[in-house]
C-alpha positions in Angstrom: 37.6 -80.9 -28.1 40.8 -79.4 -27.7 40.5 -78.3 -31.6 37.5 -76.7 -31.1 39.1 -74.5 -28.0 41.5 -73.3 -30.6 39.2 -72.6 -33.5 37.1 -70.4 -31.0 40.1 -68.7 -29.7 41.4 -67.9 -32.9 38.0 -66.4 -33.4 37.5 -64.1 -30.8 41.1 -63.0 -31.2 40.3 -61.7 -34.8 37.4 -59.9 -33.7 39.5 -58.5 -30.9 42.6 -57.7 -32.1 41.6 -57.3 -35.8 39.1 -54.5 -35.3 41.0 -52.2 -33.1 40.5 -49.8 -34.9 37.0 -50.1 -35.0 36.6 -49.6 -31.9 39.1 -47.2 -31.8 37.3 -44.5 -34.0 33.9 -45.3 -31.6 32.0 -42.7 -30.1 31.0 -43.2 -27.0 27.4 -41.6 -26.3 26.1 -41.0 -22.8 22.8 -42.8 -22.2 20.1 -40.7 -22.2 17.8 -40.3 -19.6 15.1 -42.3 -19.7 11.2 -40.6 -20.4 10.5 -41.6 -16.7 13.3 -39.9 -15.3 12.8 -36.5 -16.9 8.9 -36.0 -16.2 10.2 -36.9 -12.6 12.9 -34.4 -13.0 10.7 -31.9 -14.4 8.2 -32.3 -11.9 10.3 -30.7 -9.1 8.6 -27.9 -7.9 9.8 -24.1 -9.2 8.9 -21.4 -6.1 8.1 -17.9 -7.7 7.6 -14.8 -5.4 4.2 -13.2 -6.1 4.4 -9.4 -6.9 5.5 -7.4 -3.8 2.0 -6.2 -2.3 2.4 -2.3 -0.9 0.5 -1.4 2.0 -0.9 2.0 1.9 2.1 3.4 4.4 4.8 1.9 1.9 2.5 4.0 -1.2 2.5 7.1 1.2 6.4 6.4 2.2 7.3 6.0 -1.9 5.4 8.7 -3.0 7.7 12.6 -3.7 7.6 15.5 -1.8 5.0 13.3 1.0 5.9 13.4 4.8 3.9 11.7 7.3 1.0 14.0 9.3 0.9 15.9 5.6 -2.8 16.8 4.9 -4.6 15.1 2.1 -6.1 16.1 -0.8 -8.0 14.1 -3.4 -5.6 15.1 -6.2 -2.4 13.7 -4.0 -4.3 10.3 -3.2 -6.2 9.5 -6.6 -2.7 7.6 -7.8 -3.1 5.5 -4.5 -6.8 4.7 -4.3 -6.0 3.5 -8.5 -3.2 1.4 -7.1 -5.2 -0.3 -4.3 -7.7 -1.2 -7.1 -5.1 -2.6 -9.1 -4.2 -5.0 -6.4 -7.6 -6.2 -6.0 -9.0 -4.0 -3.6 -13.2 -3.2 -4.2 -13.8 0.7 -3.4 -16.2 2.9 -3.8 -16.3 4.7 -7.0 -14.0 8.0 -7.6 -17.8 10.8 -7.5 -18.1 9.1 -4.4 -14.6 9.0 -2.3 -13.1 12.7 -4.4 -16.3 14.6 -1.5 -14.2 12.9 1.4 -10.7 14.9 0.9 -9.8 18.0 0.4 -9.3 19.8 -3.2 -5.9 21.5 -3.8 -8.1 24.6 -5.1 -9.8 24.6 -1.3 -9.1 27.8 0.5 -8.8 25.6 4.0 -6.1 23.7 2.1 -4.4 26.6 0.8 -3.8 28.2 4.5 -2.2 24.6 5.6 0.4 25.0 3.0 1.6 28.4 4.2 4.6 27.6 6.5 2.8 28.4 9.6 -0.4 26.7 8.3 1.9 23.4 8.0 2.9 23.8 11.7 -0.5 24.8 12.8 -1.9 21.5 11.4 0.8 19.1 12.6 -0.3 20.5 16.0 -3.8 20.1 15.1 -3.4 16.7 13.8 -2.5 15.2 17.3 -5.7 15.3 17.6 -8.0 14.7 14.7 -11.3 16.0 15.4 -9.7 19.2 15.8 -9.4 19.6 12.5 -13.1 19.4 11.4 -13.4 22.3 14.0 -11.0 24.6 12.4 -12.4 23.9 8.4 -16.0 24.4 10.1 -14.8 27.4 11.1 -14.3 28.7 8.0 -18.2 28.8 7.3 -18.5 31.2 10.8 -19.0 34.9 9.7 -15.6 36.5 9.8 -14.1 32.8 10.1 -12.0 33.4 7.3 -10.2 36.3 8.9 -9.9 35.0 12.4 -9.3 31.9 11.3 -5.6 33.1 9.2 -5.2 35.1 12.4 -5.2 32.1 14.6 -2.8 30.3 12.7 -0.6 32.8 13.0 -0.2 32.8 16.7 1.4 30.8 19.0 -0.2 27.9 20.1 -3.6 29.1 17.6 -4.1 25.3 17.1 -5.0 24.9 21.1 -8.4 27.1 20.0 -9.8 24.0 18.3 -7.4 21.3 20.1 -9.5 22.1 23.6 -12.7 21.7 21.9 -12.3 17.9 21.8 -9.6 17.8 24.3 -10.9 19.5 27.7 -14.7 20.2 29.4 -13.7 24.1 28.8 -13.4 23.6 24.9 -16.3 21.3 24.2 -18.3 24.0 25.7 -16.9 26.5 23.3 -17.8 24.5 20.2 -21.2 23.3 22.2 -21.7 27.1 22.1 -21.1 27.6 18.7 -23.3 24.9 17.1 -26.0 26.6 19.5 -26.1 29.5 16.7 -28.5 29.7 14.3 -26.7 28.2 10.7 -24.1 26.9 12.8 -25.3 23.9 14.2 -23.2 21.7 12.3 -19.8 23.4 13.8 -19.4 20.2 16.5 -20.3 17.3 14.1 -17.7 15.7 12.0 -16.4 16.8 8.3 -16.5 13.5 7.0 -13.7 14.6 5.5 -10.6 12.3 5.6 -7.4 14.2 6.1 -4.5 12.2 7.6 -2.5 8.8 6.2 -4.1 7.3 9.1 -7.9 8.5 8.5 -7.4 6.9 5.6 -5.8 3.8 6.3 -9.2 3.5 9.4 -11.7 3.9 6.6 -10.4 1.7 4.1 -9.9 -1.1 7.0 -13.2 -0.8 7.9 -15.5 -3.4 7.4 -18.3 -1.8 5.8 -15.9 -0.6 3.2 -14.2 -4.3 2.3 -18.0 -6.0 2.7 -18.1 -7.0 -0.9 -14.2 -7.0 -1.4 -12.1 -10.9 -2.3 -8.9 -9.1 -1.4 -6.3 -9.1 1.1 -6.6 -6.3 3.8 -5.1 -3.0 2.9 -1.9 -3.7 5.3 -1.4 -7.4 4.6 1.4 -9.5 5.9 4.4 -9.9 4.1 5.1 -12.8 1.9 6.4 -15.5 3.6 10.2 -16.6 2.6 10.7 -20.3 2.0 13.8 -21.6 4.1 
């Protein structure tokens, strides 16, 4: 017994000590991860942030030259009616909306951009209704002319403000439609002339009605914690 201790002693010993350096020039190789463990690895969720959506006061805000209460015309919101599309949004087609804005080329237009035509229409624009008034007025014989001589005074906006603001006023415009080819003077443009006209008509039901996306102001992404 004791002779077959030392045989398997002597054994081991030269398997040991003999091969040092064996195990001396050994790599040693991490163990890989199992199959199992990757796929669960992998599996691990990955949050990516969907494309900023603008709202239309963020397009407004981004866009050159643009200051809020500016008037619209069709040429300065085609690039934002083609971006709402891209985002999803279902509009009516271009023939349709380009009637509902003003054209650069329109002589109303042209008398806003005059410096006194800018603050004539910021005062007119505290009260939107006015302003179909004073493009109406336009079609008035000799509208042109008193029309550019009404922006130029003081306080000209207060002409068509009062006709949707006070009893005095709405009796003025009453008046005026009362005239043969003017009967149309008191009724709405249909025109759409401010950031927020616009924001009210593309909000509005009827408008979205066959529309999947998101409203035109949507809330923000949420941030994951």
């Amino acid at each position: 017994m004791k002779k077959l201790s030392l045989v398997l002693l002597t054994l081991v010993s030269s398997i040991v000590f003999g091969n040092q350096s064996a195990f001396a020039q050994m790599k040693i190789t991490p163990l890989l991860k199992s199959e199992a463990e990757k796929v669960e690895e992998d599996d691990v969720p990955v949050v990516v942030e969907d494309e900023k959506i603008l709202t239309v006061s963020e397009m407004f805000a981004g866009t050159k030259d643009y200051q809020k209460g500016d008037p619209l015309t069709w040429e300065f919101v085609t690039p934002i009616i083609e971006q709402l599309r891209e985002q999803g949004l279902t509009l009516p087609k271009n023939a349709e909306l380009q009637p509902m804005f003003l054209s650069e080329g329109d002589l109303f237009y042209k008398m806003l951009s005059t410096r006194m035509g800018k603050s004539f229409f910021k005062d007119l624009s505290k009260y939107p209704e006015s302003i179909d008034r004073a493009e109406r007025y336009l079609s008035l014989p000799d509208g042109r002319k008193e029309l550019q001589f009404i922006i130029t005074r003081k306080g000209g906006a207060e002409f068509f403000t009062d006709m949707v603001n006070n009893q005095n006023g709405r009796e003025t415009a009453r008046m005026i439609s009362s005239n043969p080819g003017d009967q149309k003077f008191d009724q709405p443009t249909g025109r759409i002339y401010l950031e927020s006209q616009l924001i009210d008509y593309l909000t509005n039901t009827s408008v979205l009605a066959n529309s999947s996306a998101q409203p035109v102001e949507p809330p923000r992404p949420r941030k994951y914690d």
